[in-house]
C-alpha positions in Angstrom: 0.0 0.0 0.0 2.7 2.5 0.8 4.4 1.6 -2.0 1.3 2.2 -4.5 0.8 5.2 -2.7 4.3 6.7 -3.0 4.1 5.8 -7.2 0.8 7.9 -7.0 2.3 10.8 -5.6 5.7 11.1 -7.5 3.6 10.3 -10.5 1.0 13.1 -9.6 3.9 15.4 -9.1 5.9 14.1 -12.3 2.4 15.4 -13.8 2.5 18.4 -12.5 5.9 19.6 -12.9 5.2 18.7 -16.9 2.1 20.7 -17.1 3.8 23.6 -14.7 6.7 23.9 -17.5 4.8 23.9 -20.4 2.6 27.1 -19.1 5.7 28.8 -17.7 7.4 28.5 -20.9 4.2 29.6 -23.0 4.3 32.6 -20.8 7.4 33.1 -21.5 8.2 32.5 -25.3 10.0 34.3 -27.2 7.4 36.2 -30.0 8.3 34.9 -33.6 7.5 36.9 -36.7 4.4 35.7 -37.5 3.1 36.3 -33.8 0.3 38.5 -33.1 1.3 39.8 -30.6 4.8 41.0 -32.3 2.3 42.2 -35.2 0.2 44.3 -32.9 3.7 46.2 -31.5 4.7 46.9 -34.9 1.9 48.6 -36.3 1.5 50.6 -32.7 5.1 51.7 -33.5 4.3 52.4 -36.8 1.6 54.8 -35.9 3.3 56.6 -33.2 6.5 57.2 -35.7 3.3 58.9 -38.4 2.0 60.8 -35.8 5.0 62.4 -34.8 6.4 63.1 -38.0 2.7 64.7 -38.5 3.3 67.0 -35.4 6.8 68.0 -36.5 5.4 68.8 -39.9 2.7 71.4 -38.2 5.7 72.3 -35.9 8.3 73.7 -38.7 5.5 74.9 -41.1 4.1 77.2 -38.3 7.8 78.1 -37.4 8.3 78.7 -40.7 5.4 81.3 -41.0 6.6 83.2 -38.3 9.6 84.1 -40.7 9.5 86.8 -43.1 9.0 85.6 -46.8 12.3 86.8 -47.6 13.8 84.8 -45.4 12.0 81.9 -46.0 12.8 82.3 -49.6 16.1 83.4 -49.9 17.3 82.6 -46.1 21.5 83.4 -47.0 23.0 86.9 -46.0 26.9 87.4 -47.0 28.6 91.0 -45.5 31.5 92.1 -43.3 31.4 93.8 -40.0 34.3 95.7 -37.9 34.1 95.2 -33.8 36.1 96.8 -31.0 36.7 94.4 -28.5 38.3 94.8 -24.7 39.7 91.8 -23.0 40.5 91.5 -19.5 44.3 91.3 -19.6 44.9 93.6 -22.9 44.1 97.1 -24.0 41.3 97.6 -26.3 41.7 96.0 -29.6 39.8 96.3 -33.6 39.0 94.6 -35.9 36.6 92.8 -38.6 35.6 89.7 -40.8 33.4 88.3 -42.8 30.0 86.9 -42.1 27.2 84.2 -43.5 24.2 84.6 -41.9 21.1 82.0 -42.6 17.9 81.2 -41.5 17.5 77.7 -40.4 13.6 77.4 -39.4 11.1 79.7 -37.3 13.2 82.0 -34.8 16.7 79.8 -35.1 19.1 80.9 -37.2 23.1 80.1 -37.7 26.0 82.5 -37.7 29.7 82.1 -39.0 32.4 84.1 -39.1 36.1 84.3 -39.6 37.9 87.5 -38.2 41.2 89.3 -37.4 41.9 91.5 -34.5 44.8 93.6 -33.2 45.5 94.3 -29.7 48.2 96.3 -27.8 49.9 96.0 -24.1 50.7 93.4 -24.7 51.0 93.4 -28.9 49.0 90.6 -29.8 46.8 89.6 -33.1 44.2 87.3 -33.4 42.0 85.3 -36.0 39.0 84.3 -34.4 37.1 81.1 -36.7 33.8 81.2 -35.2 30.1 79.8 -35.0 26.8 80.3 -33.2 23.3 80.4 -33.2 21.0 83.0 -33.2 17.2 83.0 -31.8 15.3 85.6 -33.8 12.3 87.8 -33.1 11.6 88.6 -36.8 10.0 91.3 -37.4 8.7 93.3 -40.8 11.9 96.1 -40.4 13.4 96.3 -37.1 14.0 92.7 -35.5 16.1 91.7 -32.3 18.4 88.8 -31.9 20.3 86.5 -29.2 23.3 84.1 -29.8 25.4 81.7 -28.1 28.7 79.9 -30.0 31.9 79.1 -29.9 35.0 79.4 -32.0 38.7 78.5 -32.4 41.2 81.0 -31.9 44.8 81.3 -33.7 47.2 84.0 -32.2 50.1 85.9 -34.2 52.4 89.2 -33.6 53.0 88.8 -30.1 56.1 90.0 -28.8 58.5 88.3 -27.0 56.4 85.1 -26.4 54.1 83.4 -28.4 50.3 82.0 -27.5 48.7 78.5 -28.3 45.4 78.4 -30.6 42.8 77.4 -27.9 38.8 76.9 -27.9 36.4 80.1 -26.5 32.8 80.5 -26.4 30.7 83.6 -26.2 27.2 84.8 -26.2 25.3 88.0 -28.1 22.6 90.2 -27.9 21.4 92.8 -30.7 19.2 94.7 -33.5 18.9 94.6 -36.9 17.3 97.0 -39.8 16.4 95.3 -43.1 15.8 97.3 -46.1 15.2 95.6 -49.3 17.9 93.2 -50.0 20.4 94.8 -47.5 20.3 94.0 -43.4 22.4 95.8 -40.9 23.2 94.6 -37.7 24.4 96.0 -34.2 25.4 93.7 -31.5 27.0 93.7 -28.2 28.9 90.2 -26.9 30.7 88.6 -24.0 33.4 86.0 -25.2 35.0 84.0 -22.4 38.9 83.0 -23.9 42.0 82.6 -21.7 44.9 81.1 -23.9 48.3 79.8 -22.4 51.6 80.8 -23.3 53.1 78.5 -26.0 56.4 79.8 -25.8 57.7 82.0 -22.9 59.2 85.9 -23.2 58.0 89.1 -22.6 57.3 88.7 -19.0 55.3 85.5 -19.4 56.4 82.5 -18.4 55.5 79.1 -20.6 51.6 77.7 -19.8 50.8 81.2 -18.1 47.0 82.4 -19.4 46.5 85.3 -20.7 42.6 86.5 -20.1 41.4 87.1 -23.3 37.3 87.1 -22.1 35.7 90.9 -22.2 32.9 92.8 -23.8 32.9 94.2 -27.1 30.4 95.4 -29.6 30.2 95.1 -33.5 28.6 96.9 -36.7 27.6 95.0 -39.5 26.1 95.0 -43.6 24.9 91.8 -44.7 22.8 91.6 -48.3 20.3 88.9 -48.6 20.5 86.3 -51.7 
């Protein structure tokens, strides 16, 4: 008797773990290709991905309208502009570039630049390569404008001792006129820059920084293509 009894029970139990496995692993498996499951999470996907690129869309075309139509159209500006420029550890310095100017979409636009500046006390040049971005408030004539960028700096004419090309950011603020095809623009900046002396003389000694950060405004003509 305690024999059939035991063969019952590890037979019930031989049973159960069988039947406990196969639901486990049904609840488990892995979703194949054809599953309807896997078929249901595609197409959801599917229609999240349309919907967003539908909300995008709206996004950029109502941007866009915000812009003035000969920005939307033409959206490339080519001028020069001339600056004046005080740094922290140098007497005031000039100088000027070139500028592109375009409108990317709605208020953002891009800025990029490539320069050359003098300063004196110590006699130092520079050749600023820079880049930002601009948030617009466009307007039919008179429009206002923000930036924040960044640029890479190359350093000549220094006497005595020589100075490193190093990285700087800086941020803007300023107005701009458009009439017809032409634009002008005023701005006032803050750059932060602090380069190290590559090779020592005049007073410096090698890996010494010399505080290149100050304010400074600049005077620009851009015409619109």
């Amino acid at each position: 008797m305690l024999t059939r009894s035991a063969s019952i029970i590890r037979l019930a139990a031989g049973c159960y773990d069988i039947a406990h496995r196969k639901v486990y692993t049904s609840t488990i498996r892995p979703l194949t290709p054809n599953d309807p499951a896997l078929r249901l999470q595609v197409i959801q996907k599917r229609s999240f991905v349309r919907i967003m690129k539908k909300v995008v869309l709206l996004l950029a075309l109502f941007s866009i309208s915000l812009v003035p139509a000969k920005a939307q159209l033409l959206g490339v500006e080519v001028g020069g502009y001339g600056s004046w420029l005080k740094p922290a550890d140098l007497e005031q310095g000039y100088g000027g570039g070139a500028v592109v100017r375009g409108q990317v979409l709605g208020f953002l636009g891009v800025d990029f630049r490539v320069g050359y500046y003098s300063f004196s006390d110590p006699s130092v040049d520079m050749v600023p390569i820079e880049g930002s971005f601009m948030f617009r408030l466009p307007l039919p004539v008179i429009s206002f404008f923000a930036g924040l960028g960044g640029g890479y700096y190359q350093f000549s004419g220094e006497d005595g001792f020589s100075l490193g090309a190093q990285e700087g950011y800086f941020a803007n603020v300023g107005v701009e006129a458009t009439l017809g095809d032409w634009r002008t623009f005023f701005e006032w900046r803050y750059q932060v820059l602090e380069p190290e002396v590559d090779t020592a003389g005049g007073g410096y000694s090698k890996g010494e920084e010399i505080d290149f950060s100050g304010y400074g405004f600049s005077l620009g003509v851009t015409y619109m293509f």
